[in-house]
C-alpha positions as CSV (number, residue, x, y, z in Angstrom):
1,X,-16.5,-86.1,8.8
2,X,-15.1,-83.0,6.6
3,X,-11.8,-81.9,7.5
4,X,-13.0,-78.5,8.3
5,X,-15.3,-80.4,10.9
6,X,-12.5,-82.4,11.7
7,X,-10.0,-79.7,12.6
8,X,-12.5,-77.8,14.9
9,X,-13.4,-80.9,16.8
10,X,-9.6,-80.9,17.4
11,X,-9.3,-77.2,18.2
12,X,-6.7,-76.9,15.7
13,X,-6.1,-72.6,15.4
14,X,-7.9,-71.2,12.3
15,X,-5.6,-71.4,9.1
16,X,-6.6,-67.5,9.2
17,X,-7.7,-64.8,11.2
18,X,-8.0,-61.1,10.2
19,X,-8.8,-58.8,12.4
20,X,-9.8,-55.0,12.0
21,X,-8.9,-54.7,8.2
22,X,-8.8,-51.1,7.0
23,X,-7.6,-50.1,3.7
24,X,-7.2,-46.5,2.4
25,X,-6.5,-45.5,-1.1
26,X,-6.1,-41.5,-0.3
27,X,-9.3,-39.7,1.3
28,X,-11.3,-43.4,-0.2
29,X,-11.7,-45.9,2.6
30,X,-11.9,-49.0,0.7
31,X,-12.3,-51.4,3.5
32,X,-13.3,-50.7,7.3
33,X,-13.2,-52.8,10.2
34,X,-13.2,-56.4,8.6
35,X,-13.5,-59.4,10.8
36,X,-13.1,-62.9,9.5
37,X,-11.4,-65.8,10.4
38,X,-11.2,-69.3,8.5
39,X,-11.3,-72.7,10.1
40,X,-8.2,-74.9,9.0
41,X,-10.0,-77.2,6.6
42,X,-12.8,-74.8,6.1
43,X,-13.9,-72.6,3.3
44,X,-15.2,-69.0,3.4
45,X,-17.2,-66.7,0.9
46,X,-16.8,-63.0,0.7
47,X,-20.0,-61.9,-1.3
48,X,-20.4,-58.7,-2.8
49,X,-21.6,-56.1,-5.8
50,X,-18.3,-55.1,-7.6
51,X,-16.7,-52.2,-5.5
52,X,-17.6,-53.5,-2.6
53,X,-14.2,-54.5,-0.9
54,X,-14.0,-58.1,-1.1
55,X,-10.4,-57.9,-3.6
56,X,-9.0,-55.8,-1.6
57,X,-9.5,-57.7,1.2
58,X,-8.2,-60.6,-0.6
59,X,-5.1,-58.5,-2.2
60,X,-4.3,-57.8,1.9
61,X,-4.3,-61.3,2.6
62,X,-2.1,-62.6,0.2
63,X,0.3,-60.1,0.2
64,X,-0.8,-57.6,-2.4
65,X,-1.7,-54.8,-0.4
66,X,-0.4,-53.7,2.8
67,X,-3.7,-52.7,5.4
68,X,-3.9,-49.8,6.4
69,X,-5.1,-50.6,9.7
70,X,-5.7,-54.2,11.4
71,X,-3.9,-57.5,11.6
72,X,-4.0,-60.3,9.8
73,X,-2.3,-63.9,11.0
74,X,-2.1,-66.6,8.1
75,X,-0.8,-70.4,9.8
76,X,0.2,-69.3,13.0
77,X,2.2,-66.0,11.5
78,X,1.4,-62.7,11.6
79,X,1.2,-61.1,7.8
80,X,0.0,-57.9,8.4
81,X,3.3,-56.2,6.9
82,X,5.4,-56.8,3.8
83,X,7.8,-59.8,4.2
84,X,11.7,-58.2,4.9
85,X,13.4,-60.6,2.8
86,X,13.3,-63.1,-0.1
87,X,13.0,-66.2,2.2
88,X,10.0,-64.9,3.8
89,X,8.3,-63.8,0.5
90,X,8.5,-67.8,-0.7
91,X,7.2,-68.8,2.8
92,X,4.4,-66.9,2.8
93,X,3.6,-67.9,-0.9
94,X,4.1,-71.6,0.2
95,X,1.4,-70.7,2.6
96,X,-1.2,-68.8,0.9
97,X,-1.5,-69.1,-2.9
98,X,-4.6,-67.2,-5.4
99,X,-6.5,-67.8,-8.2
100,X,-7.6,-65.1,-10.9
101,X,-10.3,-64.4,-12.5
102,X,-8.9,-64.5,-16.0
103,X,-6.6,-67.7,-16.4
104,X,-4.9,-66.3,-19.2
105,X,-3.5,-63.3,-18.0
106,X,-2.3,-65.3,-14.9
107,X,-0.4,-67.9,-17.4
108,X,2.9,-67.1,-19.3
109,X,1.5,-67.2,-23.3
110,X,5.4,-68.7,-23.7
111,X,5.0,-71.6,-21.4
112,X,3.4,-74.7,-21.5
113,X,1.7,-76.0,-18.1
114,X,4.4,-78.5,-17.4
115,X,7.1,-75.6,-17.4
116,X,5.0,-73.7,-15.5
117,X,4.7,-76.1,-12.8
118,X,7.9,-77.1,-13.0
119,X,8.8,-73.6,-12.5
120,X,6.8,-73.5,-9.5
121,X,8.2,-77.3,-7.6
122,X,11.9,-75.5,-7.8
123,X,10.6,-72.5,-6.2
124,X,9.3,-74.0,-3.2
125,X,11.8,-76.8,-3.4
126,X,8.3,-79.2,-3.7
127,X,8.1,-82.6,-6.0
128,X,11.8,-83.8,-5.7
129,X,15.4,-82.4,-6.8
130,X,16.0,-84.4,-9.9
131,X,14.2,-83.6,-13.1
132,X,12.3,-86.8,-13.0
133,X,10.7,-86.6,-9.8
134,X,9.2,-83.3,-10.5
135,X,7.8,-84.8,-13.7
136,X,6.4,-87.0,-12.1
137,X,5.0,-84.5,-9.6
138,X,3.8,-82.4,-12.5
139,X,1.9,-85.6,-13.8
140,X,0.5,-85.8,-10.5
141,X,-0.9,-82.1,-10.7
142,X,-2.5,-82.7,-13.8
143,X,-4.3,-85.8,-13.0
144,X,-5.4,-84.5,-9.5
145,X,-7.6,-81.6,-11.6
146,X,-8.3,-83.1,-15.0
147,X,-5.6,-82.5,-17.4
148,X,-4.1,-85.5,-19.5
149,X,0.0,-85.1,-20.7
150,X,-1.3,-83.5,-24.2
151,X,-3.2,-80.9,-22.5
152,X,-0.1,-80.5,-19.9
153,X,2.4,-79.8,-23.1
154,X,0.0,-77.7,-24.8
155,X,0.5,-73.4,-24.7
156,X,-2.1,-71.3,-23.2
157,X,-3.9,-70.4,-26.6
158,X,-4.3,-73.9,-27.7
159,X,-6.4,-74.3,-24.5
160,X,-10.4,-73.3,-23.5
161,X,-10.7,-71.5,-20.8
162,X,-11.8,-74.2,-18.7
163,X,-8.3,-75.7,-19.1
164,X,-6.3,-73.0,-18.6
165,X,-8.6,-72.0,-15.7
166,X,-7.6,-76.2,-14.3
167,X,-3.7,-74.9,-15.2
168,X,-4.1,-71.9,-12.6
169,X,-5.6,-73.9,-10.1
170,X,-2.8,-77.1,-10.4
171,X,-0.3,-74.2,-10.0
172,X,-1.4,-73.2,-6.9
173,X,-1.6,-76.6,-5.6
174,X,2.1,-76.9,-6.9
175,X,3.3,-75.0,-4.1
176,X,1.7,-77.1,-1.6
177,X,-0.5,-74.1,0.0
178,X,-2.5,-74.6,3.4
179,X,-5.1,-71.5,2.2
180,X,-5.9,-70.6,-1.5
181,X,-7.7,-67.4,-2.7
182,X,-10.4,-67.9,-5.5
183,X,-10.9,-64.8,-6.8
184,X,-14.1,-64.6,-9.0
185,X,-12.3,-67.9,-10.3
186,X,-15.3,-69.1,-12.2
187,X,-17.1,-65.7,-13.0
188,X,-15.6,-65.4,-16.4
189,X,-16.8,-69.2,-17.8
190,X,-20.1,-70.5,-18.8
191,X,-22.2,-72.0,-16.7
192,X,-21.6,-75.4,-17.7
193,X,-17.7,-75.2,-17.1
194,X,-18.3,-72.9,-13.9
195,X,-20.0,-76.1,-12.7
196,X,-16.9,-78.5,-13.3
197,X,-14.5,-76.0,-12.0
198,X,-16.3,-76.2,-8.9
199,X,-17.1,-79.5,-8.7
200,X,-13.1,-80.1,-9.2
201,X,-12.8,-77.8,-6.4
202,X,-15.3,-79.5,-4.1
203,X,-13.1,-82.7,-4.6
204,X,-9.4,-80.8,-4.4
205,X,-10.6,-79.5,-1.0
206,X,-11.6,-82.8,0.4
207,X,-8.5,-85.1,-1.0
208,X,-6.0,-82.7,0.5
209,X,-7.7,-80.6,3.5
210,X,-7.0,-77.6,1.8
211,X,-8.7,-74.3,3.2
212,X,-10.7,-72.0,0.5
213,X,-11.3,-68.2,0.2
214,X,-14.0,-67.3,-2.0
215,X,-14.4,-64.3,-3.4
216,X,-17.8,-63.9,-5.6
217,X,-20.9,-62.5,-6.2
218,X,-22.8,-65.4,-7.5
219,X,-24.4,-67.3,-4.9
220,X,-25.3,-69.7,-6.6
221,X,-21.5,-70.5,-6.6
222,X,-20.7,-69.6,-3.0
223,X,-23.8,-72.2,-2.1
224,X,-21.9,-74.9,-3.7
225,X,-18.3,-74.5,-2.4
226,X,-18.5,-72.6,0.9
227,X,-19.4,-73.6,5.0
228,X,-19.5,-69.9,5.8
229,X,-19.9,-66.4,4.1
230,X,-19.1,-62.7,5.1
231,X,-21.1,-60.3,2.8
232,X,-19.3,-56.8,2.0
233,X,-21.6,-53.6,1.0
234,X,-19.4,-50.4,0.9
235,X,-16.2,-51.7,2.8
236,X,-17.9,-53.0,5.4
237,X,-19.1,-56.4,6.7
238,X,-22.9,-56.8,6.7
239,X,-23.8,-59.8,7.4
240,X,-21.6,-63.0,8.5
241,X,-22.8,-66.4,9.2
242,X,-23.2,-69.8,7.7
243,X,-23.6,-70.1,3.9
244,X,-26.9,-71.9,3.9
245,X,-28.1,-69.5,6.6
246,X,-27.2,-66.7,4.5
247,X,-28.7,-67.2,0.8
248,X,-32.1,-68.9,2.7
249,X,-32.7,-66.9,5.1
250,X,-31.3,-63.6,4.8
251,X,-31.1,-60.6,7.5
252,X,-29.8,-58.2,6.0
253,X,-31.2,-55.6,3.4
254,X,-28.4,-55.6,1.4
255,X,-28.1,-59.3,1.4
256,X,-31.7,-60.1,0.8
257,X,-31.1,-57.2,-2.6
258,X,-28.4,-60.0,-3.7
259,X,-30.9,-62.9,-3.0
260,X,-33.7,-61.6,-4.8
261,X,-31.4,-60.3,-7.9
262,X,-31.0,-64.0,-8.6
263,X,-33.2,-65.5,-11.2
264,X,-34.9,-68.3,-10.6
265,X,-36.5,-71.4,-12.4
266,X,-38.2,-70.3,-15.7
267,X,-37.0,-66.3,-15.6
268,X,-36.9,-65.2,-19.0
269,X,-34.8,-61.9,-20.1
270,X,-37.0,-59.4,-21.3
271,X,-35.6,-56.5,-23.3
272,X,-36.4,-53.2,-22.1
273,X,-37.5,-50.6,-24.8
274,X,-36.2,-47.1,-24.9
275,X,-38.2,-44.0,-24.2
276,X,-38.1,-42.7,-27.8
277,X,-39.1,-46.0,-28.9
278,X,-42.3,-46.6,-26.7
C-alpha cells in the first residue's frame, strides 16, 4: 500500500489544504476561488496553458506571494500570511520546499553541490553538528537521486542539465520537507532525461512519504507522477478529480482542448507554409 493510501486509511489531516485562493496583481485577477487540498503522502497536479494561474498558486503556497483572498494551511499551520520573524521563515521552509524550472538559475554558479547542501543541513540544523556528519549526510543526498562524489564536487557549468536539475531536487530533500513544489521541473529537458527525472521522483516519493505538487502542462508527465489533478483555465479551477480520470476521460472543454493537443503514436510535424508562399 502507497503511503498516500496509507495515510488516508489512517485519517491523518491533509499535508495541505487551500481554500478560496484569490490573487490580484492590480485591476488583473490572477487566481479566483481555488480549492485544493493534498493528502499527506499524496501527490497533486495543477495543469494548465501558460497564464493560466497554476505559479501563482504555487508562489502563494510556498511563501512567494501573499493571497489576496483565501486561506491556506500547510502541516497543521495556517500560512496564509508572511511569516513575522526569522524562526518562522526556516520553519515553514523546513516544511514546504520548491523546485524550478531552470536548475541553473536556482544554483549558485560559485558553489559546488556539496557546499550547497551543506549550506542547506546548517540552516535547518538537519544531517548532524560536526562537519563529518553532514558529509556524510550530503553523501547520502547524492546517492538517494543519482549523483556519485565527482558529480557532487563538480560546479554548475561542468554539469548537464539533468544533473543540475538532480542537484535542485537533493536540495530540497536537504531540508527534510513534508511537501515539495515541482514547478515545470522537467519542462525544460529532453524527453529522455524528463523520463529519469521522473522516474527518480516516483522512487524519492515512495522511500520517504514525501507529498508532491506538480505544476505542468504536459500530461504526459502529470500521468506518470500524480494520484490527483486540478486543471486551471483563466484563474479558475475547471476540472478536479483523479489523474487517470482526468487525461482518459475528460469533462471539461477546456480539458478535453489539452487532451487532444497531445500527439500521439506516429504524429509527424508538418510545416505550415506562408500565404505569400502558397
Amino acid at each position: 500500500m502507497s503511503e498516500s493510501a496509507a495515510a488516508t486509511e489512517l485519517g491523518a489531516e491533509p499535508i495541505l489544504t487551500a481554500t478560496g485562493l484569490r490573487k490580484e496583481y492590480g485591476h488583473v485577477v490572477a487566481v479566483d476561488a481555488v480549492d485544493l487540498t493534498v493528502p499527506t503522502g499524496g501527490s497533486l497536479a495543477i495543469v494548465g496553458e501558460s497564464g493560466s494561474g497554476k505559479t501563482t498558486v504555487a508562489r502563494m503556497i510556498v511563501g512567494l506571494a501573499r493571497p489576496t483572498a483565501g486561506t491556506i494551511v500547510a502541516c497543521g499551520r495556517d500560512r496564509s500570511t508572511p511569516a513575522r520573524s526569522a524562526a518562522e521563515r526556516r520553519r515553514r521552509g523546513a516544511e514546504i520546499q520548491i523546485v524550478f524550472q531552470d536548475p541553473y538559475s536556482s544554483l549558485n554558479p560559485r558553489h559546488s553541490a556539496v557546499h550547497t547542501l551543506d549550506e542547506v543541513l546548517r540552516l535547518h540544523g538537519h544531517g548532524g553538528e560536526s562537519a563529518q556528519s553532514r558529509r556524510a549526510r550530503v553523501a547520502e543526498l547524492g546517492e538517494l537521486v543519482g549523483l556519485d562524489e565527482r558529480m557532487l564536487r563538480a560546479m554548475p557549468r561542468a554539469l548537464s542539465g539533468g544533473q543540475r536539475q538532480r542537484i535542485a531536487i537533493a536540495r530540497a530533500l536537504a531540508a527534510e520537507p513534508r511537501l515539495i513544489i515541482l514547478d515545470e521541473s522537467v519542462a525544460a529537458l529532453d524527453v529522455s532525461i524528463q523520463a529519469q527525472i521522473l522516474n527518480l521522483l516516483a522512487d524519492i516519493r515512495e522511500q520517504t512519504g514525501v507529498s508532491y505538487i506538480l505544476i505542468s502542462h504536459d500530461l504526459a508527465v502529470v500521468r506518470q507522477l500524480t494520484d490527483d489533478a486540478i486543471v486551471m483555465h483563466r484563474g479558475i479551477v475547471v476540472e478536479r478529480g483523479p489523474t487517470e480520470r482526468i487525461l482518459d476521460d475528460p469533462q471539461d472543454a477546456y480539458t478535453k482542448m489539452l487532451r487532444a493537443s497531445v500527439p500521439g503514436p506516429g504524429w509527424k510535424p508538418t510545416r505550415r507554409l506562408r500565404a505569400d508562399a502558397a
